[in-house]
N, C-alpha and C positions, 0 to 999 in steps of 0.2 A: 709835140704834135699839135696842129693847129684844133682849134675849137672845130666840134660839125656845124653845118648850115643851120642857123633858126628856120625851125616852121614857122609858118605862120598860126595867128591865136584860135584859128576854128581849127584845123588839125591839131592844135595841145591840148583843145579840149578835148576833141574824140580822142586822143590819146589817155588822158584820164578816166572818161567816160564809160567807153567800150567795156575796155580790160573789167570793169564793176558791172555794168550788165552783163557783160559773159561769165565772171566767174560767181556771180549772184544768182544765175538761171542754170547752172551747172550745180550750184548749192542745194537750192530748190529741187531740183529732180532728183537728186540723190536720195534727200530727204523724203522725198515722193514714195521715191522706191523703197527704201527700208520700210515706211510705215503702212506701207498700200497691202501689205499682206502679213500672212505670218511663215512657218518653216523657214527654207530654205531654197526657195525657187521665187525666181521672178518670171516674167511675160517675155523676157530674152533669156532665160537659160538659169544656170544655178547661183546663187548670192555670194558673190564674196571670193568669185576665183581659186585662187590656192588657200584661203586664209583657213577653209576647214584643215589641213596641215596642220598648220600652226595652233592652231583653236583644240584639236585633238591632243596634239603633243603637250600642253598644256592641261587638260582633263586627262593623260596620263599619269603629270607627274603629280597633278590636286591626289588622284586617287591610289597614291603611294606603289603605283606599280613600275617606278621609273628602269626597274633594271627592265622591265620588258617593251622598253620604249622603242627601239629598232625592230620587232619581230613583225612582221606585216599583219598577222591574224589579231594583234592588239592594234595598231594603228588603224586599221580598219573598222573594227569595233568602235574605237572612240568616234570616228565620224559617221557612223551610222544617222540616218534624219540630217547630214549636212550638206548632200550632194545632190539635193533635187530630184529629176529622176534617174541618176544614171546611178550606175554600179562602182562598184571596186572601192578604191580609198587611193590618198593622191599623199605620194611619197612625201614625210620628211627627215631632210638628211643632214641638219643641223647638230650640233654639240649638246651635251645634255646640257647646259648651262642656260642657251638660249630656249630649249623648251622650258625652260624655270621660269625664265619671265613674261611667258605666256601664262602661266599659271593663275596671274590677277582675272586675265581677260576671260578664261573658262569658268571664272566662278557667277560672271554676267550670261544673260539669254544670248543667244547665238546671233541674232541680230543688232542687238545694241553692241555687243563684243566686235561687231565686225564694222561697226558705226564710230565706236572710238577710236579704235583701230586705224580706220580709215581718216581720223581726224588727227590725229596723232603722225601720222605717214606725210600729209598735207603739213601741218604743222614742222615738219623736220624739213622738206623740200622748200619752205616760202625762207625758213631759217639760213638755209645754207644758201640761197641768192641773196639775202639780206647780208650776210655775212662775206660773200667777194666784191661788197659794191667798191670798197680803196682800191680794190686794184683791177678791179672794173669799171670805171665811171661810170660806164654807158647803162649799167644796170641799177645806178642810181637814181640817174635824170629821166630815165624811164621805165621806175619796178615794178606799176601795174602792168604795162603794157609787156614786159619783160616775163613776172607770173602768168599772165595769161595766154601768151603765146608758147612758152615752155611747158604749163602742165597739160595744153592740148595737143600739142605732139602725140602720137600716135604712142610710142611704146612709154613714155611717161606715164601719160593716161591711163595706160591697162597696167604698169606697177603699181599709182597709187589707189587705183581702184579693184585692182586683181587681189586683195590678200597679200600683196608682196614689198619688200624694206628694203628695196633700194633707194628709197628715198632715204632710209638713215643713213645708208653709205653715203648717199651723197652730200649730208652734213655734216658727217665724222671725216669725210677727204675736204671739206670746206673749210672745217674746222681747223685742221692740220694747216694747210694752204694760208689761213689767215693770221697763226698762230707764228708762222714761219715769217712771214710779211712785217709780224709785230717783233719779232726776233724775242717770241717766248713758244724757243723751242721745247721746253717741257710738258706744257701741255699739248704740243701735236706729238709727244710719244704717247701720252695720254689717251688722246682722242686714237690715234692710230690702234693702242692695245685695247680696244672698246671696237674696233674695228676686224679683229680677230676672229669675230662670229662668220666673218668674207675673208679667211684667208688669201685668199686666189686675189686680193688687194690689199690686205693689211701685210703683207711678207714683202712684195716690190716694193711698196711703198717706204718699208723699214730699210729695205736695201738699200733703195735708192739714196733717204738720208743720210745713208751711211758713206756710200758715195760722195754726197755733198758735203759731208764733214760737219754733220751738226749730231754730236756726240751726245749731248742733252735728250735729247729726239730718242736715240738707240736706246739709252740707259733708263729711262723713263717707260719707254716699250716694252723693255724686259721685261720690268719691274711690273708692268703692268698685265702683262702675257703671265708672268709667275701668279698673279692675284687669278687669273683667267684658269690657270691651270688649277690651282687650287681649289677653288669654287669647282668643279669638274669634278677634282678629285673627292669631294665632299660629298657629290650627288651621284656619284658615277664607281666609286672606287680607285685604289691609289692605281690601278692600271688602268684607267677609262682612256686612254689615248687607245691604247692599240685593241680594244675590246669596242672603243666605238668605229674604229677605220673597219677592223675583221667585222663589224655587223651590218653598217652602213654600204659596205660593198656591193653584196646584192643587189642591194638596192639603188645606186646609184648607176648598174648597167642596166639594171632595165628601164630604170627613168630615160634613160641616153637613148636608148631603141623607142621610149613611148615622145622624147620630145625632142625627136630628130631634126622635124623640122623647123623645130624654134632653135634650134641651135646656131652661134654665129661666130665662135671661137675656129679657128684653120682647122682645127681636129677633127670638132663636133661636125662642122660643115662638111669635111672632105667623108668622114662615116657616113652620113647621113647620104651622100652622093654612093660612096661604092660598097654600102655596109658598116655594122659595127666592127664588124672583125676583120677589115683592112688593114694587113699592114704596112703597105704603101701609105694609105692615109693617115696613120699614126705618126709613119716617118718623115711624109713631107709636111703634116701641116706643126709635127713637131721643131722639124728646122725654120718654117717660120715664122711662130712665135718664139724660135728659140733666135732668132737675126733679132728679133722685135725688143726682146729683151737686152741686146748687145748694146742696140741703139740706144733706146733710155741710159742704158749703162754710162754710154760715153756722154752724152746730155749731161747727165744728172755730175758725170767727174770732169769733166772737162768745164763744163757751165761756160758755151759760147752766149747765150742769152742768160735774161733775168728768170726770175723765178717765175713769173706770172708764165710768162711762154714756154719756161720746162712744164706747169703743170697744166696749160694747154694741150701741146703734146703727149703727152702722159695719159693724160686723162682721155685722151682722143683713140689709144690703142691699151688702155689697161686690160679692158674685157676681153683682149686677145692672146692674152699671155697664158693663159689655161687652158687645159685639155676641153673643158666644157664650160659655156656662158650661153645664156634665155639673153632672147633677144628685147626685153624690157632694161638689160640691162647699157643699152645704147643710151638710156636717158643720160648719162656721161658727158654724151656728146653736147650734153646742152653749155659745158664750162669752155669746153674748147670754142662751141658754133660763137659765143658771145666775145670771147675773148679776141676772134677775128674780124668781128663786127664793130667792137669797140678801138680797135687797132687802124680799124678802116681798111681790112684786108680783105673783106669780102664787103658786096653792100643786099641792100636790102633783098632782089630779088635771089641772090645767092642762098640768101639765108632762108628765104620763103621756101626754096628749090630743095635744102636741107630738111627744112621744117616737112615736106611731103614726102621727102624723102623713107621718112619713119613709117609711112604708111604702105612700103612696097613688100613691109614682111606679109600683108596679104597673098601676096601670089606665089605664096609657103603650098597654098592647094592646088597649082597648078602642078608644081614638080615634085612636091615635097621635100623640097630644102629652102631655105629660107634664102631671098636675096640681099639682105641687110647689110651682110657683112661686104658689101660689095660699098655701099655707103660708108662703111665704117671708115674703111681704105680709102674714101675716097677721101675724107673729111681729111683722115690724120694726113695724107699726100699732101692736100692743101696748103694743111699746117705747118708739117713739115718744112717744104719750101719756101713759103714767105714767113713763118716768122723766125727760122735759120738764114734770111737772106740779109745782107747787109745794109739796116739803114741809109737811105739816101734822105739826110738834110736837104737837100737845094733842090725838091720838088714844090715846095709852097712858097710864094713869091714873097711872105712875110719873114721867112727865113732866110733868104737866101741874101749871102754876101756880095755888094757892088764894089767893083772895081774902083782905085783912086785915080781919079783925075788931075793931072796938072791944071794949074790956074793958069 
């Protein structure tokens, strides 16, 4: 692949530049806002997004009541004074395991907890772009500029600042991804059984290895899912699988009715359009994340491309393969948008057009369903077709082979 165009040295510097004034005055205000008051409310609304969840479940299991960690009238209770002004308490439907390691963060003030929190989230997301720069370039030769346009994407922004760890997903799928690249597949079984806390990603993702024949990956997975289960079983009882699926239930339909409209998975979406209790929408948006799944399938066994472009792809339609995905979780799209960028398969104004793209789950209030997923489609289409399409060598005149001439 030929080298890209040199800028010139005034655009290298605002390329260095910028990206540090904008994510220095993005610091600053955060900073502003955690100290500018105290509770739990800011001048735009409640502190911390979803994190009261998590912050709660966590002062569940500090205060030794963990078997009552799913019942609503305790999780409600624990968030009392964290919601601002509004009512109720905001579902968590996580593993007891994972409320365990919330457990450090509830023994801080609820602001600072949601300050670390939030620097910890940042820290995981700058890690996992740091960590595809080999088989990225492009996010090498330009990682400020790279950080700073990916964490102010629209649904980035509101994960790493809502309370919510997608950003650790996306450095335990980095993780895997570079681990594979390095051919020490053990530790992305590793990284992937750490990832268990996202099933609805850590399970394709095992499949998929498996698929691809890196048996190391599987075995390591296991092994690492058996440590997951046992930690579970230690905090939960030797039947906490089906005692937490039977309690979590509840809870997870009426979360689907309360965040209908952030929903972006064929399921979630097509309920959200004709009801939760469609069962046309069950059926068809089951058939196509269940096509969606077929395809990675044959990707990941057949391997017509390298790995960097299965996990393009991949990565571009993982949050589609479940019944239910929040639309913060397109931040995904940030491996595939760069991996087309860097390939020179899209160029800048495409990427900009993506980059706004993140911002049309706003008009979630016009219908009540979110448009996202309509981007999401769009991006993996993209993908899809060119980077499954067959290299052509003899587009760049540096490469391309001249005929011999007779003397």
């Amino acid at each position: 692949m030929a080298d890209p165009p040199a800028l010139d040295a005034a655009w290298e510097r605002r390329l260095r530049r910028y990206p540090i004034l904008l994510l220095g005055s993005l610091a600053l205000t955060f900073v502003i806002v955690i100290v500018a008051d105290g509770g739990s409310s800011t001048a735009s609304g409640r502190l911390g997004g979803d994190f009261p969840a998590f912050f709660g479940a966590g002062t569940i299991v500090a205060d030794g009541d963990i078997d009552s960690l799913y019942d609503p009238a305790t999780q409600a209770a624990a968030q009392v004074g964290l919601l601002g002004e509004e009512s109720g308490f905001i579902m968590y439907p996580y593993a007891p395991y994972v409320a365990a390691a919330y457990q450090p963060l509830a023994a801080l003030p609820y602001r600072l907890a949601y300050l670390v929190h939030t620097s910890l989230m940042i820290g995981a997301f700058v890690t996992a772009l740091a960590l595809i720069r080999p088989m990225v370039p492009i996010v090498g030769r330009r990682f400020g500029a790279t950080v700073g346009a990916v964490i102010t994407a629209y649904p980035v922004f509101v994960g790493v600042t809502g309370g919510q760890n997608t950003a650790l997903s996306m450095l335990l799928i980095a993780v895997a991804w570079r681990c594979w690249h390095d051919d020490r597949d053990g530790l992305a079984g590793i990284a992937l059984s750490v990832l268990l806390f996202r099933p609805q990603y850590a399970l394709p993702l095992i499949g998929l290895a498996m698929l691809d024949r890196r048996w190391r990956t599987v075995a390591m997975a296991v092994a690492g899912a058996t440590v997951v289960w046992s930690i579970n079983a230690v905090l939960f009882g030797i039947g906490w699988l089906t005692s937490w699926l039977r309690q979590v239930e509840p809870l997870l339909e009426r979360d689907a009715e309360i965040n209908a409209a952030n929903e972006i998975a064929p399921i979630g979406v097509l309920q959200a359009i004709t009801g939760t209790e469609s069962t046309a929408a069950l059926l068809i948006g089951g058939v196509v994340s269940a096509a969606l799944a077929l395809g990675f399938a044959w990707l990941w066994w057949r391997r017509p491309v390298e790995l960097t472009e299965r996990m393009a792809i991949t990565t571009a339609g993982l949050m589609l393969l479940g019944p239910h995905a929040i639309f913060y979780d397109t931040a995904l799209l940030a491996f595939t948008t760069l991996v087309l960028l860097d390939r020179r398969l899209i160029d800048g104004r495409a990427t900009l057009l993506i980059w706004l793209g993140g911002t049309i789950h706003l008009a979630k209030t016009i219908a009540d369903v979110s448009p996202l997923s309509l981007v999401i489609f769009a991006v993996l289409g993209v993908a899809t077709l060119r980077l499954l399409r067959p290299t052509d060598h003899a587009t760049d005149g540096s490469d391309r082979v001249l005929p011999i001439h007779d003397s």
